[in-house]
Structure formats: C-alpha cells, structure tokens
C-alpha positions in Angstrom: -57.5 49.6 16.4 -57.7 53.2 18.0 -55.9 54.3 21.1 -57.8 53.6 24.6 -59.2 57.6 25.5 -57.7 58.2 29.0 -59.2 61.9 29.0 -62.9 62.8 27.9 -64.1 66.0 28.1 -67.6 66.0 27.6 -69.6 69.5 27.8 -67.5 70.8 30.4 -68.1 74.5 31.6 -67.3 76.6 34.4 -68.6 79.6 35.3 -67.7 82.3 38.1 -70.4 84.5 38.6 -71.0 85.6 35.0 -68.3 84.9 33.8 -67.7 81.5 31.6 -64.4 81.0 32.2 -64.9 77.4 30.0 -68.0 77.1 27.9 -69.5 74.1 26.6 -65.5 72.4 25.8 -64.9 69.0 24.5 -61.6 67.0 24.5 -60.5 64.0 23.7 -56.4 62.3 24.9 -55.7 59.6 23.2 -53.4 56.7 25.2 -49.7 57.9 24.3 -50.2 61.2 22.8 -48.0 63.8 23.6 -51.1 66.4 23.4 -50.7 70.2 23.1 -53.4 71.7 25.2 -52.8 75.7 23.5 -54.6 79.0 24.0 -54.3 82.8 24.4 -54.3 84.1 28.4 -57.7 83.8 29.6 -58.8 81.1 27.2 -59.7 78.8 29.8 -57.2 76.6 30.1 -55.8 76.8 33.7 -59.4 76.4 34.8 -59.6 73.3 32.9 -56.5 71.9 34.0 -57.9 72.2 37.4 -61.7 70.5 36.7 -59.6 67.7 35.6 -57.5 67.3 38.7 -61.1 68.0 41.1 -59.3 71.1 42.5 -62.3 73.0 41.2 -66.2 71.6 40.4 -67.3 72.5 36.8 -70.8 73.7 36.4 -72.3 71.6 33.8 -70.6 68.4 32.1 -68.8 65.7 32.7 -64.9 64.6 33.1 -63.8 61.1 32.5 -60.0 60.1 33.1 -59.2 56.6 32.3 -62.5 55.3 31.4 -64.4 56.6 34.8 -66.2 59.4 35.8 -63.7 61.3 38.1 -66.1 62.3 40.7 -67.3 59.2 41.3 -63.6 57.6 41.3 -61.8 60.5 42.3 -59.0 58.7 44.4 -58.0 56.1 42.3 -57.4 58.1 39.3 -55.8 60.7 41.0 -53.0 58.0 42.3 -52.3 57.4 38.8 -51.6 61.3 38.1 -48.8 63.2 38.0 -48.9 66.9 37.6 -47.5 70.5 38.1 -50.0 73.7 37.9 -48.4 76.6 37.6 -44.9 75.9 39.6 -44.1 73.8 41.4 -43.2 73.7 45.7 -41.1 72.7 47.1 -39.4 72.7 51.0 -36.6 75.0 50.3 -34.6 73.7 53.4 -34.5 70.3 52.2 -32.4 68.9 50.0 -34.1 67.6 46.5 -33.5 64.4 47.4 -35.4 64.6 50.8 -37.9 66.7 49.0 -39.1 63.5 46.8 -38.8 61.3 49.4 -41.1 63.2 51.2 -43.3 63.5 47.7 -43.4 59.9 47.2 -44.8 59.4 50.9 -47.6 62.1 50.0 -48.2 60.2 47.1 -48.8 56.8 49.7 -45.4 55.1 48.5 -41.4 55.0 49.7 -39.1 55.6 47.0 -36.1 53.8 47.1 -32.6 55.1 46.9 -32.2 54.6 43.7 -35.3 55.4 42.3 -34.9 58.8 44.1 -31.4 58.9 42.0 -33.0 57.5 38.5 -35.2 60.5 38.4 -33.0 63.4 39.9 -30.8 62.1 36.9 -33.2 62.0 34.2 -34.6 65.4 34.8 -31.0 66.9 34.6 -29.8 67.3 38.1 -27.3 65.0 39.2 -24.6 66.3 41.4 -27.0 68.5 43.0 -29.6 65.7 44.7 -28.0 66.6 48.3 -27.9 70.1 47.6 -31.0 72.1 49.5 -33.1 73.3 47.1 -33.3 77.2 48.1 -30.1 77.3 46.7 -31.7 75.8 42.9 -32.2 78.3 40.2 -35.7 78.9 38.9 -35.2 76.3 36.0 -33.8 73.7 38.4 -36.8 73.9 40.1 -38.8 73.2 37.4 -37.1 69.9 36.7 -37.5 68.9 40.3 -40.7 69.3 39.4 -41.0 67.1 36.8 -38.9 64.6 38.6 -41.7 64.9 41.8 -44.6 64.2 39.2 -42.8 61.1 38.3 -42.1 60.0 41.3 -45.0 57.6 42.1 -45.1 56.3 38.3 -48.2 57.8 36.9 -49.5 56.7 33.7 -51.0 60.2 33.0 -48.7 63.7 33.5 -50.1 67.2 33.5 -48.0 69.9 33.1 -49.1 73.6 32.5 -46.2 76.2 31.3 -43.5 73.6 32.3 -40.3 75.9 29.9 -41.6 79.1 31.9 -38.5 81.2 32.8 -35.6 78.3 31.2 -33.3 79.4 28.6 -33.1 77.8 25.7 -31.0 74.8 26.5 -33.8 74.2 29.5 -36.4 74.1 27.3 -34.6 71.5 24.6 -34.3 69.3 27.9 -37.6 69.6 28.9 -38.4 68.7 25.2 -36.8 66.0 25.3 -37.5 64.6 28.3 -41.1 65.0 27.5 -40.0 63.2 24.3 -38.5 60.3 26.6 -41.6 60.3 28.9 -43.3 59.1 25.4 -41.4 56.7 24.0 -39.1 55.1 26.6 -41.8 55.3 29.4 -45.0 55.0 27.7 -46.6 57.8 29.3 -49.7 59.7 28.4 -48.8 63.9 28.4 -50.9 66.9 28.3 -48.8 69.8 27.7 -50.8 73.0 28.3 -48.0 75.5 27.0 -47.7 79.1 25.3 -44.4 78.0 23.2 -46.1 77.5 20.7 -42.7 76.1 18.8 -42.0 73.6 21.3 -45.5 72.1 21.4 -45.4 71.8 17.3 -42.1 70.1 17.8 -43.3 67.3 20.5 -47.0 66.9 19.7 -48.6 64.5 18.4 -51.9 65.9 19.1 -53.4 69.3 19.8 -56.5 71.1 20.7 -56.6 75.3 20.4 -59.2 76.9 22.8 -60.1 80.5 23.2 -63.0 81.8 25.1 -63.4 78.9 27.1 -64.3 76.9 23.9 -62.4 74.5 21.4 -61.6 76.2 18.0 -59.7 72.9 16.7 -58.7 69.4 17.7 -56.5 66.9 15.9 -53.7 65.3 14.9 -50.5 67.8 14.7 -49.4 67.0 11.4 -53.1 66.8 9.8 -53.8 70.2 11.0 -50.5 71.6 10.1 -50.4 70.7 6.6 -53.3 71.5 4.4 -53.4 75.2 3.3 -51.6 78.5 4.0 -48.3 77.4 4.1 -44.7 78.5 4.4 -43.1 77.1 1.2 -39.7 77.2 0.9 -38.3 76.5 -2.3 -33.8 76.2 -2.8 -32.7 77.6 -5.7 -29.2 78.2 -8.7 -30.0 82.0 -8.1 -32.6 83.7 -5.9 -31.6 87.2 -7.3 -32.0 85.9 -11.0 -35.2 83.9 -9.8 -36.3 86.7 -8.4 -36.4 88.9 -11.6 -38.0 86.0 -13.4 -41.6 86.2 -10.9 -42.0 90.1 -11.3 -44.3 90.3 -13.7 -45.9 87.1 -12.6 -48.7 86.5 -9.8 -46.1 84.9 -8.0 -44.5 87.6 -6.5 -47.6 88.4 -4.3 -46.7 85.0 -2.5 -43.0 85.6 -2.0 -42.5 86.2 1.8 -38.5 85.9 2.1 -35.5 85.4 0.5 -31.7 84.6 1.8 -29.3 83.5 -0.1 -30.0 80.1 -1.6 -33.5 80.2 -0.7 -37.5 81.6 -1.4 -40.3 81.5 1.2 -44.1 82.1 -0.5 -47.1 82.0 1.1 -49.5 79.3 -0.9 -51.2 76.4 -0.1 -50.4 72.9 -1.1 -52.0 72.4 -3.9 -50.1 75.6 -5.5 -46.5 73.8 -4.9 -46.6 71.8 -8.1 -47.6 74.8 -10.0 -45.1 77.0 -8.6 -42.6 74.5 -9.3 -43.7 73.8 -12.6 -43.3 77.8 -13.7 -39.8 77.4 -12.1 -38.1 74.6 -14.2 -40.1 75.4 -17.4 -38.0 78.9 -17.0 -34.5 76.9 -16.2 -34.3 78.1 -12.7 -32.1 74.9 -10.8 -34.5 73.7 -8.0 -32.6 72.1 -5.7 -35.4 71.4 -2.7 -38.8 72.0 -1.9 -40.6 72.3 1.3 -42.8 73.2 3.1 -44.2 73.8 7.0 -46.9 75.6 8.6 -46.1 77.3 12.0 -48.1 76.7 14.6 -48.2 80.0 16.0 -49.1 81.4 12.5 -52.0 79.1 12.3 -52.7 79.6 16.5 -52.7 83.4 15.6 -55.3 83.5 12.7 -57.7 80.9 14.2 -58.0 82.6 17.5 -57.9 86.6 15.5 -60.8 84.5 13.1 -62.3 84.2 16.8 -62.4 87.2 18.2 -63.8 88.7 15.3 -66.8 86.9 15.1 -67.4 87.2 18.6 -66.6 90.7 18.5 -69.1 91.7 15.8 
C-alpha cells in the first residue's frame, strides 16, 4: 500500500509581470518522507514554498496539502503546519522560553511548562531557555526556530535553508534532529536546502527544479544509483595497480587515488568488468563501492538545463 500524499502540486505557476518565477511545476510528498526540495538561486523555490503556505496566490494550478485544496481549506491545514522561511523572528527581549510561549498562543494553544522544556531541549538549547534571546548566536536562533515550528505539533514541517550560517557541528544537529522529527515523531519534512550533502544524507525523497520547473523527482537512492558514478575500488597496491591500467581504457576512468584506494568514473554496469580485469591480473581487491553525489548529479542536470534553454 503507498504512502497517503500530504503535498500535491499540480500545474502550479507564478508569474510576476513577465517573469515565471515557477512554471507549469509538479510535486508530489509522500506521508513520512524526509523530501529534498533542491535547486540553483532563482529556481523557484522560495516562491513555491510560499504558494504552499498562501503567503502568495499562484497564477494557474492548484495546491493540495493533506488531501484538500488549500484555498478552500486554508485554516485548517495551516494549524497543522509548522514552518520557517528564510529565518526565523523572534522578540529579542524575551527570553526563548517566553518567546514560544507566546508562539504556541499565536498558534491558538498554551504550551505547558514542560512541553516548552521538551523542545528547548531537543533542539539543543538547554541551559539557555531563560536566557533573552538577543543574546543567542545566529545558529541558536535557528534552533529556536525549529523548536517554534514544533511547538503546536504539526504533522507537516517546512523548512527552507534551515543549516544557513551553523558550523559544522550545527548542521550534524540539525541533521539529526531532522532525522528524529522522522522516525521518533512521525513527521512529514520538506527540506528546501542548497547543502546539497546534507539533503543526500537525510532524504528519502527529492525533487531538483531549475527555472521554475521540475528536472527530476524520486526516490533518493533510485536516482542516485544508476549511472555515472563514483566507484571506489580498495586495493594490495594502488601504485602497482596503477601501472597495470596504463595501457588499458581504464585509465580514462580513474579520477583519484590515496593510498589504499582508486576512484573511476563508470557506471554500474562497468563495476563487474572493472573488477573482473583487476583479479584476472592478481591485483588484491579488498572492497568495492560505489556512490553518486548529489551535487555531481544536481550540477549536470541543471548545466544539461541551461543548455538547452540557452540554445
């Protein structure tokens, strides 16, 4: 049985003046995905973001969000959204924990105490609830922010750029609680993001846009594992291995080398092959894998792109 389809995009397109911001886009979020919403600056998907939450009209098309139209329901499915766009705000003179109190009234609830506490610790900030928040960092902000779209339980959460500015170890939280928001919580995310490595890492889905338009949709792992990868093969002796491709064609495939280990660029159905040429020749071959970035395949399907809208 497939997952229930809490967002449906159906010929949405938004146009300022001449310009089509989105153009004829289709989307599908599937109950429980973690989905990557990706695309260069300017492909659209801020605008998008904001059909789905009404703060804009599209032109043509139509938006449903847990099985309704969301102009016709607009209220109720909003209650059950959380979401930040852009960053988030906040009342600097408050303290974070007066901030989501005030939040969770907006929202037409009263958190409790220790609701308040439950989600100023998941997010990474206990110690700091009573603190006023002018006095938070840039990255503590955005995990307020995250704790303020939870803060009325939604089943859905929207979050565009949420790692913008965090160091690294700000943006293996946010991965993680992301993660957590999955699996513990059950909740539905749509991640619109430009780190790319973080939304191969925590996505179970993914659509790429450019121009206003989807270029691909799918499931993570289908569309990062069919051709043009990154094969990485362990090896006895990479110089000696090395010698041994020279005069073959594999040498026009080998990327990188480190110590233990080859990188070539071939697709899937090359692997056994490659291996194959390997043992018949007595090289050790220790491990064989293989991964395709999503940036590499985000770069050449949105270069492919602009070069046929170009010509």
């Amino acid at each position: 049985m497939s997952a229930e389809s809490i967002i449906r995009l159906q010929h949405l397109s938004k146009h300022f003046g001449n310009f089509e911001a989105v153009n004829d886009l289709n989307l599908e979020v599937k109950s429980g995905d973690v989905f990557g919403f990706l695309g260069p600056n300017g492909a659209g998907k801020s605008t998008t973001i904001r059909m789905m939450l009404s703060l804009i009209k599209p032109t043509a098309g139509n938006i449903f969000i847990f099985g309704k139209n969301l102009f016709e329901s607009r209220s109720k499915i909003l209650k059950r959204i959380g979401c930040i766009v852009e960053k988030p705000d906040f009342y600097l003179y408050l303290s974070a924990e007066k901030n989501l109190e005030l939040f969770g009234k907006l929202s037409g609830i009263i958190p409790s105490k220790n609701k308040i506490a439950e989600l100023i610790e998941l997010v990474g900030l206990k110690g700091r609830a009573k603190d006023k928040v002018k006095t938070y960092s840039h990255g503590m902000k955005q995990r307020l922010g995250l704790a303020q779209t939870l803060i009325h339980d939604p089943e859905l959460i929207i979050v565009d750029e949420p790692t913008t500015g965090l160091d690294p170890q700000g943006i293996i939280d946010v991965r993680q609680l992301i993660l957590r928001l999955k699996n513990d919580f059950r909740k539905t995310v749509l991640l619109s993001s430009h780190q790319l490595n973080e939304v191969e890492q925590i996505a179970t889905r993914m659509a790429i846009i450019n121009k206003g338009k989807t270029i691909v949709q799918g499931e993570v792992s289908e569309l990062l594992s069919t051709s043009d990868l990154i094969v990485s093969v362990e090896v006895g002796n990479v110089e000696g291995t090395k010698q041994l491709i020279q005069n073959s064609s594999w040498i026009s495939k080998l990327k990188l080398t480190d110590n233990s280990h080859m990188d070539f660029n071939i697709s899937k159905e090359e692997i056994s092959a490659l291996t194959k040429f390997l043992v018949e020749r007595d090289v050790r071959v220790f491990s064989v894998h293989y991964k395709r970035t999503l940036e590499d395949y985000f770069l050449k399907l949105t270069n492919q792109q602009n070069l046929l809208t170009n010509r």
